[in-house]
N, C-alpha and C positions, 0 to 999 in steps of 0.2 A: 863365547857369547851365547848367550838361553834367545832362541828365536821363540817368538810367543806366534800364538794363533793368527793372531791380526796381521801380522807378516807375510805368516804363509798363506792365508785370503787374498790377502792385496795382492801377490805375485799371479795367485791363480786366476784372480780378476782379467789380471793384467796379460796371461800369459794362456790362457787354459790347460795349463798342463795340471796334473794329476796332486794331490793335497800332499801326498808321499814324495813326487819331485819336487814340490816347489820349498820341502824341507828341509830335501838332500844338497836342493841349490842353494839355499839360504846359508844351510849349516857349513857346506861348501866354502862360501863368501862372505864369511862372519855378515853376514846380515846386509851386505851392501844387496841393493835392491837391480840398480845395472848391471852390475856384476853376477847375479841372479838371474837374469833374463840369458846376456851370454853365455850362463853354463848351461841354459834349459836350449839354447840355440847348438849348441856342440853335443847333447845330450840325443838330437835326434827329434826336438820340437819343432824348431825354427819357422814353421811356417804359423805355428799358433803365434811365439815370439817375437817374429816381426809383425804380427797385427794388434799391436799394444794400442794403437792410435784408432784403433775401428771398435766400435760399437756395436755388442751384441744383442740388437733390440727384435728380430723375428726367431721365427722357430715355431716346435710344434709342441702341444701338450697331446701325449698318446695315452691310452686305455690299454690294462692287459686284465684278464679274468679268468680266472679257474676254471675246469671243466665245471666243476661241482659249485660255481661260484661262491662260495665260501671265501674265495680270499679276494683280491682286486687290488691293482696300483698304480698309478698316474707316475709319469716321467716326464721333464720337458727339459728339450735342448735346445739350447739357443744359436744361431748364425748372422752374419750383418746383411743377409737383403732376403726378400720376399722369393726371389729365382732360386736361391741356394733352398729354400725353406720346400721346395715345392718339387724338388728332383725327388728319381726313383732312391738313389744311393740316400740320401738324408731322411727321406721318407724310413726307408726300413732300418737304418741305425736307430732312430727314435722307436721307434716299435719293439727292436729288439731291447730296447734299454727297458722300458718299460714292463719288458718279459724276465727280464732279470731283477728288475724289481721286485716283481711278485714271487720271484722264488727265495729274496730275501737275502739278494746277495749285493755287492757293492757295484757297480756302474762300471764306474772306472777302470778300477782294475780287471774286472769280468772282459769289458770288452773294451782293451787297451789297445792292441792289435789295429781293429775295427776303428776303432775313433784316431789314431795314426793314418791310415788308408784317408779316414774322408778328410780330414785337414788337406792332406794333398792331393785327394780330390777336387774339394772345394776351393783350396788356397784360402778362406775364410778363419775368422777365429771363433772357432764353434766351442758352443760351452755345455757340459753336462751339469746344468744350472741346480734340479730338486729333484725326489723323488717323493712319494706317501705313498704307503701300502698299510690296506685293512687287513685283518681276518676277522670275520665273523666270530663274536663272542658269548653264547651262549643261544638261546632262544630268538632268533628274528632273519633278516635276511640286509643284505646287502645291495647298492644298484649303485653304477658308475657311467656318465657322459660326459659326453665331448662336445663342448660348442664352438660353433663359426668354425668349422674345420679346423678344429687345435687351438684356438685359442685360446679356449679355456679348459677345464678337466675339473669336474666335479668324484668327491666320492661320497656317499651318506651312510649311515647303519639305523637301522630301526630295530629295536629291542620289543618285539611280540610271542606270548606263548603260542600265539595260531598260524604259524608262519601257509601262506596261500599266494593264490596271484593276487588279489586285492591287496595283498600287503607290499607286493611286489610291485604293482602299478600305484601304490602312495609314495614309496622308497622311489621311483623314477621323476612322480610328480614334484618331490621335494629338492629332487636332484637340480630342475628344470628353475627352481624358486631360489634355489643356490646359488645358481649360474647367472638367473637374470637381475636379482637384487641385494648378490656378494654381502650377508650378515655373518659378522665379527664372530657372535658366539651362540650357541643355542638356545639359553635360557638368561632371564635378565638377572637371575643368581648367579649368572657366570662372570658378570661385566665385575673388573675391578672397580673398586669404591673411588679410586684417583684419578682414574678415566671419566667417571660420572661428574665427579666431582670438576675437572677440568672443563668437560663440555659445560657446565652448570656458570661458572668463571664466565666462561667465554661468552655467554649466552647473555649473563647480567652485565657484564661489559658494554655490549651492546643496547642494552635495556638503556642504560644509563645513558649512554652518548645518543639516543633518541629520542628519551622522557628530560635530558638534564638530571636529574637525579635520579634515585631508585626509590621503592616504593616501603612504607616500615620498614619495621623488621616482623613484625605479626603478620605481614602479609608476604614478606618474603616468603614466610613456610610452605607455604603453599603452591605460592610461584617455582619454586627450584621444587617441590614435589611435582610437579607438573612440568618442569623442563626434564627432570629424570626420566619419569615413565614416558616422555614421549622420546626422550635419546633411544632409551632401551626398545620402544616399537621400532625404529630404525636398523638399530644395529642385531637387532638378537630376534633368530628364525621362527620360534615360535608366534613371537607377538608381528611380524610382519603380515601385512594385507598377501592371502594370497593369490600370485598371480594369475592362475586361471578364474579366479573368480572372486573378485574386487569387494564382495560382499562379506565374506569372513575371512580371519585370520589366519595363517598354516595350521597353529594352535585349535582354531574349529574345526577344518576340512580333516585333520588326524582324527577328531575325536568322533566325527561325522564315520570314517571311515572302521572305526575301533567299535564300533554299534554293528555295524555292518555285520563284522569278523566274530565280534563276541569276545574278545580280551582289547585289555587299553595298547596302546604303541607309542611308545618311547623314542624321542630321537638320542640316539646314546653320543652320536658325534659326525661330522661331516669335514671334507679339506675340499678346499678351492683353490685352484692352479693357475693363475693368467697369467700370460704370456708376457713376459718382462715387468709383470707389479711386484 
């Protein structure tokens, strides 16, 4: 029997054991899914395995960075309560997960050993949920934060030929504007046409069961050109207000900043971490 992906997800959902066990169990149990759990139970998991029925909603998102910062990676683990999430042992698992991140190696298997110990530590079903790791790619500098102690894990890249600390403390500002108003993509060229298009739907839907009807069609034009650019101010970091200063856009306070330095700054790409979203 061909075990497909979505099998082996569900087990490991279900189980936290390792993408590689929960294959070897599947493939084991021609696919039976209880039969799967008891073989990860005999296997040496058991304490992950009998907590099928607990929810893994706390945990930490940790920071790791290069000496030379150049590279940066976010890790978050997950656990079922706020005590577990807050000990010395879970503390530096997540930490060290995050350091193997950044070297670019797998989680799991790296530190299999380690994540065996805290299960029966913890007796919890802790999960090694995601990782992202940067390296800086040509010309600019990197900045990575952690908000609400783990809850969230920001990373940014800024693309400048004058790499300084002014570019340094724009790269931290945007982090800060990532963290507190979570935008989808960078640029409003980024957003899919079907996504637009969907909020656009949704938007006239509503128009409609308010007005009774909608308005032309000559005037529609205009209407859904003005529901788009205002989704995309929402969702995409450059057009967003930004937060330290309600007055211009990210899109201004960079180019504010890019005068400053004497070359333009690019935000090339950014990941945002929350804690079980």
């Amino acid at each position: 029997m061909a075990i497909t992906i979505q099998q082996i997800k569900e087990l490991r959902e279900a189980t936290a054991a390792g993408m590689g066990a929960c294959k070897e169990a599947l493939t084991a149990t021609n696919g039976n899914m209880e039969e799967a759990v008891k073989y990860l139970r005999e296997k040496g998991l058991a304490v992950a395995a009998k907590r099928v029925d607990k929810e893994s909603k706390q945990g930490i998102v940790a920071l790791a960075v290069a000496a030379d910062k150049k590279s940066m990676a976010l890790a978050e683990v997950n656990c079922e309560t706020d005590f577990v999430a807050k000990t010395e042992a879970f503390i530096k698992f997540v930490d060290d997960a995050a350091k193997v991140a950044l070297e670019g190696k797998d989680i799991e298997q790296t530190l299999n050993d380690d994540y065996k110990m805290l299960l029966t530590k913890t007796g919890e079903n802790v999960k090694i949920r995601r990782s992202e790791r940067y390296t800086l790619e040509g010309a600019g500098c990197l900045s990575g934060y952690i908000h609400m102690g783990g809850k969230i894990g920001v990373l940014v890249e800024l693309a400048c030929d004058k790499p300084c600390e002014k570019l340094d403390e724009a790269a931290h500002m945007v982090c800060l504007q990532v963290a507190a108003n979570a935008p989808k993509y960078v640029n409003p060229a980024d957003v899919p046409q079907a996504e637009i298009d969907a909020e656009i739907e949704i938007k006239l839907n509503a128009l409609k069961e308010q007005k009774g009807k909608l308005p032309p069609e000559q005037a529609l034009i205009g209407i859904k050109k003005g529901m788009a650019s205002k989704f995309c101010t929402q969702i995409c970091l450059v057009k967003q207000d930004y937060v330290a200063d309600g007055e211009q856009t990210v899109e201004q306070y960079l180019a504010s900043v890019a005068k400053e330095i004497g070359a333009p700054i690019t935000v090339k790409r950014f990941a945002r971490l929350q804690l079980g979203a």
